[in-house]
C-alpha positions in Angstrom: 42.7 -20.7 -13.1 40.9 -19.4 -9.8 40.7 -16.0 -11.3 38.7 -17.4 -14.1 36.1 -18.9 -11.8 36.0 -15.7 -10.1 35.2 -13.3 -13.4 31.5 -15.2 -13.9 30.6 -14.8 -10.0 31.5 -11.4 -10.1 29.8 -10.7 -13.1 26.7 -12.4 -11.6 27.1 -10.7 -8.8 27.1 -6.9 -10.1 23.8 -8.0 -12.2 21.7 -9.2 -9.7 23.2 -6.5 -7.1 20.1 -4.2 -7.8 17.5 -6.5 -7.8 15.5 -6.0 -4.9 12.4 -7.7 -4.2 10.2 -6.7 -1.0 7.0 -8.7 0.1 3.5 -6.2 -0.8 2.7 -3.5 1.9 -0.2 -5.2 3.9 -2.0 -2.6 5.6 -3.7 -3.2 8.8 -7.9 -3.8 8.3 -10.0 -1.1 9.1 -11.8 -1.5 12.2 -15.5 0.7 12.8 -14.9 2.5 15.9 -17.6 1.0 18.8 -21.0 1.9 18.3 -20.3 2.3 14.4 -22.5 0.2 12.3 -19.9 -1.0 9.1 -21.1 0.2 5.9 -19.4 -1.3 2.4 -18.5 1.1 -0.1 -21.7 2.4 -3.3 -18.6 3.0 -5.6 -14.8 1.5 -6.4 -11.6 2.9 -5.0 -10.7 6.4 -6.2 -7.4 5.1 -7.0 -4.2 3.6 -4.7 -4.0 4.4 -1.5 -7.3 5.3 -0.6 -8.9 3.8 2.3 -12.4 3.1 3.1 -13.0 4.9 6.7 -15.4 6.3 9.0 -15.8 10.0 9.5 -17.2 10.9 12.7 -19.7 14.1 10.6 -20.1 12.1 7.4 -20.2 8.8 8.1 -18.4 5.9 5.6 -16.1 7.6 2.7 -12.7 7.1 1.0 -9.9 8.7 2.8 -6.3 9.1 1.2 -3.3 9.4 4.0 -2.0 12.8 1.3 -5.1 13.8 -0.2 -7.6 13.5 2.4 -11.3 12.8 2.3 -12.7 11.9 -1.0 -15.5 14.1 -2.8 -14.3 17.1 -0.3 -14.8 16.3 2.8 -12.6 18.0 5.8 
């Protein structure tokens, strides 16, 4: 009889084993450095992961942690 009861927990128990649910990355705001005047992005995102950042030459641009500045910049 107990093995009966035990057959539907382990069957519960190997389907729900791979579920996996993690809370959304929140990634820290982006804070001007002193001096810096903030200036909000002309154009959307290029896509996920890019960041809207200050670059000390250019000024205000996109900036991907893998693919670097946006539109070329170094």
């Amino acid at each position: 009889m107990k093995s009966l009861l035990l057959i539907p927990a382990l069957a519960a128990t190997f389907a729900l084993g791979g579920c996996v649910v993690t809370p959304p990355a929140v990634h820290p705001a982006y804070v001007a450095p002193p001096g810096v005047v903030y200036v909000e992005p002309t154009y959307a995102s290029p896509g996920p992961g890019w960041v809207w950042e200050y670059h000390s030459y250019y000024g205000w641009g996109w900036h991907h942690p893998h693919y670097g500045w946006h539109r070329g910049w170094r």
